[in-house]
N, C-alpha and C positions, 0 to 999 in steps of 0.2 A: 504494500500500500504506500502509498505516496503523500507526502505529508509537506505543508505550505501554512506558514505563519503569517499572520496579519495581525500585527499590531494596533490598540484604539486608535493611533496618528493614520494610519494608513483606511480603518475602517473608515474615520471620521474625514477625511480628503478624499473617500468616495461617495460617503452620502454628501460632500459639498460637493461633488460635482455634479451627481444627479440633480441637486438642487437650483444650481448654476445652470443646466438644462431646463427645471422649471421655469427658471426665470426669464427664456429668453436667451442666453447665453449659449454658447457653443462647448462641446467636451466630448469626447470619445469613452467617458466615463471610467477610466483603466488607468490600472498604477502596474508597471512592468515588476514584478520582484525576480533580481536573481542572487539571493543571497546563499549559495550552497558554501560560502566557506567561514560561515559564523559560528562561532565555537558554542555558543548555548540554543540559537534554536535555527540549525541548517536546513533548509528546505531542501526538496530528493528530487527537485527537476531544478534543471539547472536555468531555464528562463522561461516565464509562465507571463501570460496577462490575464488579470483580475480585473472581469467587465463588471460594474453594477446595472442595473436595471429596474426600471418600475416595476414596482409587485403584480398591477394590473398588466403590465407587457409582460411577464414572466409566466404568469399564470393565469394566461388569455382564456386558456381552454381545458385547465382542470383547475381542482380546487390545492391549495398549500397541502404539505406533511402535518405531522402534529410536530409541537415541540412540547415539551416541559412545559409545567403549569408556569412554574414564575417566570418562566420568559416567556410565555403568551400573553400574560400580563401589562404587560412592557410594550409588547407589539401595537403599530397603528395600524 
Protein backbone atom coordinates (compact mmCIF):
# COMPACT_ATOMS: atom_id res chain seq x y z
CA UNK A 1 0.00 0.00 0.00
CA UNK A 2 1.16 3.27 -0.77
CA UNK A 3 1.19 5.96 1.66
CA UNK A 4 1.15 10.16 1.13
CA UNK A 5 1.06 12.70 3.94
CA UNK A 6 -0.71 15.82 3.94
CA UNK A 7 -0.03 18.15 6.33
CA UNK A 8 -3.00 20.86 7.86
CA UNK A 9 -0.76 23.63 5.77
CA UNK A 10 -1.18 21.76 2.73
CA UNK A 11 -4.98 20.53 3.49
CA UNK A 12 -5.71 24.00 4.37
CA UNK A 13 -3.86 25.61 0.76
CA UNK A 14 -6.22 23.38 -0.86
CA UNK A 15 -9.54 24.14 0.56
CA UNK A 16 -8.13 27.95 -0.39
CA UNK A 17 -7.89 27.13 -3.53
CA UNK A 18 -11.10 25.49 -4.01
CA UNK A 19 -12.39 28.52 -2.50
CA UNK A 20 -10.33 30.97 -4.79
CA UNK A 21 -12.20 28.89 -7.45
CA UNK A 22 -15.54 29.84 -5.79
CA UNK A 23 -14.75 33.11 -5.88
CA UNK A 24 -14.06 33.77 -9.25
CA UNK A 25 -10.52 33.19 -9.28
CA UNK A 26 -8.43 30.76 -11.21
CA UNK A 27 -6.55 27.39 -9.74
CA UNK A 28 -5.94 23.92 -10.83
CA UNK A 29 -6.72 23.08 -7.21
CA UNK A 30 -3.24 20.75 -6.78
CA UNK A 31 -0.33 20.98 -4.56
CA UNK A 32 2.44 18.45 -6.26
CA UNK A 33 4.05 16.41 -3.09
CA UNK A 34 7.26 14.80 -3.69
CA UNK A 35 8.63 14.24 -0.57
CA UNK A 36 10.09 10.45 -0.47
CA UNK A 37 13.26 11.56 1.37
CA UNK A 38 11.85 12.92 4.61
CA UNK A 39 13.01 11.12 7.56
CA UNK A 40 9.73 11.02 9.62
CA UNK A 41 6.85 10.87 7.24
CA UNK A 42 8.40 9.79 3.56
CA UNK A 43 5.73 9.35 1.10
CA UNK A 44 6.04 5.65 -1.30
CA UNK A 45 5.44 7.49 -4.62
CA UNK A 46 7.90 9.54 -5.53
CA UNK A 47 5.70 12.56 -7.26
CA UNK A 48 1.81 12.42 -6.85
CA UNK A 49 -0.69 15.55 -7.42
CA UNK A 50 -3.38 16.03 -4.95
CA UNK A 51 -6.44 17.52 -6.89
CA UNK A 52 -9.31 18.82 -4.51
CA UNK A 53 -12.69 19.06 -5.75
CA UNK A 54 -16.31 20.11 -4.83
CA UNK A 55 -18.09 17.58 -2.97
CA UNK A 56 -21.18 18.12 -5.22
CA UNK A 57 -18.52 17.60 -8.46
CA UNK A 58 -17.18 14.47 -6.70
CA UNK A 59 -20.17 12.98 -5.89
CA UNK A 60 -22.20 13.92 -8.95
CA UNK A 61 -23.70 10.47 -9.02
CA UNK A 62 -23.54 8.49 -5.93
CA UNK A 63 -23.84 9.30 -2.51
CA UNK A 64 -20.21 9.83 0.16
CA UNK A 65 -18.70 6.80 2.26
CA UNK A 66 -19.59 6.81 5.81
CA UNK A 67 -16.90 8.34 8.08
CA UNK A 68 -16.69 8.27 11.93
CA UNK A 69 -19.23 9.96 13.80
CA UNK A 70 -17.11 12.83 15.14
CA UNK A 71 -15.87 13.66 11.95
CA UNK A 72 -19.31 13.75 10.35
CA UNK A 73 -19.94 16.15 12.77
CA UNK A 74 -17.53 18.57 11.44
CA UNK A 75 -18.55 17.95 7.87
CA UNK A 76 -20.42 20.69 5.67
Amino acid sequence: MNQLYLSRRNLETLLSKLDRVKNGEFSHCTIVKNETNDGKYPQTIPTIWVTAVENNEYYHDRMPGPVVQEDQENLT
